[in-house]
C-alpha positions, 0 to 999 in steps of 0.5 A: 725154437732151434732148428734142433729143438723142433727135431727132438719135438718131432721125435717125442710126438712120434712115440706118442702116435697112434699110427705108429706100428699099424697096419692101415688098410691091411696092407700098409705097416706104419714105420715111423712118422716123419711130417706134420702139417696142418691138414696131414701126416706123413708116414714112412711105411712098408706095402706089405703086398709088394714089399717097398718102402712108401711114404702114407701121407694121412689126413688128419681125423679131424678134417676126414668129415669136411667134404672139401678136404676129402675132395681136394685130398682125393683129387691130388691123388687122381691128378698126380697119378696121371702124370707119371712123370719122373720129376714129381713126386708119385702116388701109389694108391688111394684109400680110407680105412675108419677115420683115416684117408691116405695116400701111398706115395713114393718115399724120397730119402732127402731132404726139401730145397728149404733144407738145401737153403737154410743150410747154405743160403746162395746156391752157384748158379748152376746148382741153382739151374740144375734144380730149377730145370727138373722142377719146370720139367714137372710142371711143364708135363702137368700145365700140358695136362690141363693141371696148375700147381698153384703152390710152387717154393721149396718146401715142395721141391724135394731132393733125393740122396741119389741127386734126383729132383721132384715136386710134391704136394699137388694137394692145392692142383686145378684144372687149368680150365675150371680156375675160376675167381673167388669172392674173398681170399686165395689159398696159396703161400704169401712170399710166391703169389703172384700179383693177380691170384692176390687182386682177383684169386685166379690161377693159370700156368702163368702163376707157377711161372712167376711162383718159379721165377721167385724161386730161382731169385732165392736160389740164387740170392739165398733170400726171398724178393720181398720181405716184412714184419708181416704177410701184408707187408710182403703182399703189398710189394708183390702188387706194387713192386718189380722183384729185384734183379738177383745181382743187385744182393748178389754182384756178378751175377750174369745179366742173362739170369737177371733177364730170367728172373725179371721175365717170370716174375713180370708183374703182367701175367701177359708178360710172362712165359705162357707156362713152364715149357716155355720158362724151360726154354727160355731156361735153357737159352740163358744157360747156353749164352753163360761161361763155365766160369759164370755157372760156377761162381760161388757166392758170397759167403753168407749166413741164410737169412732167419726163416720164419715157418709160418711165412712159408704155410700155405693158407688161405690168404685174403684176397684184397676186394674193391673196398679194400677189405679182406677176409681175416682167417687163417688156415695151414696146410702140409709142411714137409720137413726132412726126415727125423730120427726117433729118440728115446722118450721117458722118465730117467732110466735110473727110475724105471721099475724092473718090471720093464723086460724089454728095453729097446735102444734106438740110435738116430744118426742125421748126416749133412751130404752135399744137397741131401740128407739121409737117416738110417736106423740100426736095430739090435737084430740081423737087419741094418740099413744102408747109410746116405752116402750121396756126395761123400768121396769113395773111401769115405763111403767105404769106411760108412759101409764098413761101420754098418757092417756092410760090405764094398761089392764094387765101384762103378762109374758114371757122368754127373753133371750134378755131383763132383767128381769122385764123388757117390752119386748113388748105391745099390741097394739105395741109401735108407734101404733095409738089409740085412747085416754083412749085404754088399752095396755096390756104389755109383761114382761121379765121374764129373759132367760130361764134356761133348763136342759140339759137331759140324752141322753146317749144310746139313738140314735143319731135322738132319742137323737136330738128329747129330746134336741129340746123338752128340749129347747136345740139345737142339735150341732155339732156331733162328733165319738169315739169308745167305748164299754159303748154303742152300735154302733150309740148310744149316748155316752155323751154331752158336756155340760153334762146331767144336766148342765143348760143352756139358753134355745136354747143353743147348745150341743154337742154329742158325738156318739160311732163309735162301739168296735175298730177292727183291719184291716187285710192286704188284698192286694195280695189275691183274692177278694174272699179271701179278703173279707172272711178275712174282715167278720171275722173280722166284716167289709163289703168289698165294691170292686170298679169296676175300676182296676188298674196296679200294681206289685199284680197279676191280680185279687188280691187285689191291694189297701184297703182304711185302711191299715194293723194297721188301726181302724175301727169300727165293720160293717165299709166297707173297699174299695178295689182296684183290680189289672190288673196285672202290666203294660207291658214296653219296656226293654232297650237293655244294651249289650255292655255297662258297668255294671254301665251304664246298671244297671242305664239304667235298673232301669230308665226304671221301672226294678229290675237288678240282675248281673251275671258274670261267674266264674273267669271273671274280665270284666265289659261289658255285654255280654246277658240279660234275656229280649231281648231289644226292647221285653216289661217285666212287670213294676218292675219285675228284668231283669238280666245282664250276663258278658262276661266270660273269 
């Protein structure tokens, strides 16, 4: 079916829908429908008590009597509340009324990535980061909170017609300390699991990362990693194969996003970032090391590859067990496709009787802007709503103003590094909104990214030097240490990008911080602690002695281990730790009289002993005759035990 067949689908059911026009709860008025999945609805709709749009997303009547459903349902709804986090998707409220339960969620006038990739296919790199830093935002907060997504692709990734990102459907979250294994199968979408929830059915922070880094390659490929004819095929890949670098479909592509993609999809869960805070800033690493030329590469023109729905349905997936067999049924959860407009229903106008006294025309117009997607309304009575006017240019925005009879209050200005420049960013009041005939809206023009000025932090402290870059608009990045003689220790030594290079505001830079002026460290084993730590003062470095001891060949009290040995650096004021000796450890000697030279020097030096043989002048035997230690007497571990042969 035709992407504008499915559409005019929606709309003919949408009539038909019991919810439609109600008052849930006594508080939510029913709008319209605008998603079907397989365990809910979900609506747009009015509180009444606080007057704002919301989305209701209801579950389905048939699922409200399986305990596990209401429960899973009902835990999203606790989970994402305690997030509160402007990256994911809110929810309101939680309650039943009858045979529904429902959620009141924050309503995002957009559309989903899958929208944005089956209308464009390949995104430029720094779109594709753009999105892709937000949602690891989102997660990063929620692995912080204990929580794991456990379904992360786009259809989850919702992008709002004033250019904000959010992650939604948290209906499939666990607490990262209740994963457990399961016996049979996983739910989860095939093209994003990751290796071991398919082998084992667990789920840590390190299956979102790899759900991301599968993601991101199709942001920037316009495909998925791993295709076939069926979930099988797809599933046998993702166990056995290494997902692709995206320059492989994509020549050109900078090295450093294939080193991102190859890090988050590591088939070794070990191997990946621990969780989304660390792919965030692994993330903003390898934005900092590319070109603007690179961010801003457009790929090549191409037709999004043909999508299959049902690849992207979270289900329970079987999970392959030791005998090689799975569990063979299927279950779908909540798709999220953009909103649509209602159409008329009905027999032929021509044929209807003349008892009808109402006729109520209902005009849809669906707009594609940029990387949203916005639906408005317009009734026959005094109120209107505001049309999408994300991405369109100022005079093309004033002109749909005017068409829906509202009214240009003014212009204002503000950097995007998001939405070109010239173009809106967002609107007050905001796109979708209901009001009334003749309003004035006022728009929110882009004024292009940022471009701020790398400073001068050379010297400074590494917490002053921070404190400059975020005021600057910058992002303190990764720090590393050298030694160098420019600066005093803990001071800044350079920046990479350096002092006044340009750069988009909320770019990363790196610092480079002096380690102090290199010092030679002295060997300090085998002499007394305090002898030792003198030796190392002079030098300019701390001694820190561990209280443990250990055996070893050194007498006991002395220096058995220093954690830098004699031809290491270390910076003038870094602590050497030493290790002190209890002396060596105590073994029993083998007794070797009577046995061949051979035979008991092997023996001897088997047990832990150095051997030294003494034969008497003239004497041309091999047997020993005595040993400096008795057999079965006990001699320190390494200390030399000397055989006597017998003389003539």
């Amino acid at each position: 079916m035709s992407v504008a067949a499915r559409r005019l689908a929606c709309v003919d059911t949408t009539l038909q829908d019991p919810l439609v026009g109600q008052l849930l709860d006594g508080r939510y008025r029913v709008d319209a429908r605008i998603a079907v999945g397989g365990m809910a609805t979900v609506y747009r709709a009015v509180d009444t008590r606080l007057d704002r749009v919301l989305a209701l997303k209801v579950m389905h009547p048939a699922l409200a009597t399986d305990a596990s459903f209401v429960e899973r349902f009902i835990r999203e709804a606790k989970s994402v509340a305690r997030l509160a986090h402007p990256n994911v998707v809110a929810v309101f409220d939680q309650g039943a009324q009858g045979q529904y339960v429902y959620l009141a969620m924050e309503y995002v006038a957009g559309c989903t990535l899958r929208d944005v990739l089956r209308d464009r296919g390949a995104l430029q790199p720094r779109a594709a980061l753009d999105i892709l830093e937000p949602v690891l935002a989102a997660l990063g907060a929620a692995h912080r909170a204990g929580f794991v997504h456990r379904d992360m692709k786009p259809e989850n990734v919702l992008i709002g017609d004033d250019g904000r990102v959010k992650v939604a459907d948290f209906g499939l979250v666990r607490a990262v300390g209740t994963v457990t294994n399961t016996t049979g199968s996983v739910l989860g979408t095939v093209s994003y699991l990751a290796p071991e929830q398919i082998e084992n059915g667990t789920a840590d922070t390190r299956t979102d990362v790899y759900a991301c880094g599968v993601v991101l390659y199709e942001m920037l490929t316009g495909s998925k990693p791993h295709g076939g004819d069926t979930p099988a095929q797809v599933i046998y890949q993702h166990l056995n194969e290494a997902v692709p670098p995206p320059s492989a479909a994509v020549p050109g592509l900078p090295a450093a996003l294939d080193g991102l993609v190859a890090s988050a999809t590591a088939r070794d869960p070990e191997a990946r970032p621990f969780d989304a805070v660390a792919l965030l800033a692994e993330t903003r690493e390898a934005r900092s090391g590319l070109t603007d030329a690179q961010l801003d590469a457009v790929p090549p023109q191409a037709t999004a590859e043909t999508h299959d729905a049902t690849e992207d349905r979270t289900s329970v997936i079987p999970r392959l067990l030791p005998d090689g067999q799975g569990v063979s049924h299927h279950t779908s959860r909540l798709e999220m496709p953009p909103p649509e407009p209602p159409r008329t229903a009905g027999p032929d106008r021509s044929r209807r009787g003349p008892g009808r006294s109402v006729i109520t025309v209902v005009v849809a117009v669906l707009l594609a802007l940029g990387i949203g997607t916005g639906v408005w309304y317009i009734n026959s009575g005094q109120f209107t709503r505001v049309p999408s006017l994300l991405g369109q240019t100022e005079k093309n925005a004033g002109k749909r103003l005017a068409d829906a009879g509202l009214e240009l209050k003014g212009v204002k200005r503000s950097y995007s590094d998001t939405v070109e420049r010239g173009k809106v960013i967002s609107s007050d009041p905001e796109s979708g909104a209901r009001v009334r005939r003749n309003a004035e809206v006022t728009l929110v023009v882009s004024r292009g990214p940022e471009i701020v000025e790398v400073p001068d932090v050379q010297g400074l402290a590494l917490a002053d030097a921070k404190r400059d870059l975020k005021e600057a608009g910058l992002v303190p990045g990764m720090v590393t240490k050298e030694f160098s003689e420019e600066t005093a220790r803990g001071e800044v030594i350079r920046t990479d990008p350096a002092a006044g290079a340009e750069r988009h505001s909320g770019s990363a830079v790196a610092l480079v911080v002096n380690k102090g002026a290199p010092v030679d460290v002295p060997d300090v084993t085998g002499l007394s602690v305090e002898d030792a730590t003198a030796a190392l003062d002079e030098e300019g470095l701390k001694a820190e002695v561990l209280p443990d001891r250990v055996n070893s060949p050194e007498v006991a009290g002395d220096i058995a281990h220093q954690s830098l040995g004699e031809g290491s650096q270390a910076a003038e004021g870094d602590t050497i730790t030493l290790t002190v000796s209890k002396g060596p450890r105590m073994i029993d000697v083998p007794d070797v009289t009577g046995k061949d030279v051979d035979e008991a020097t092997g023996e001897l030096e088997d047990a832990g002993f150095e051997v030294k043989v003494d034969r008497p002048f003239l004497s041309f035997s091999d047997t020993i005759a005595s040993q400096s230690v008795e057999g079965g007497k006990q001699a320190p571990e390494g200390s030399t035990i000397t055989i006597k042969t017998k003389g003539l």
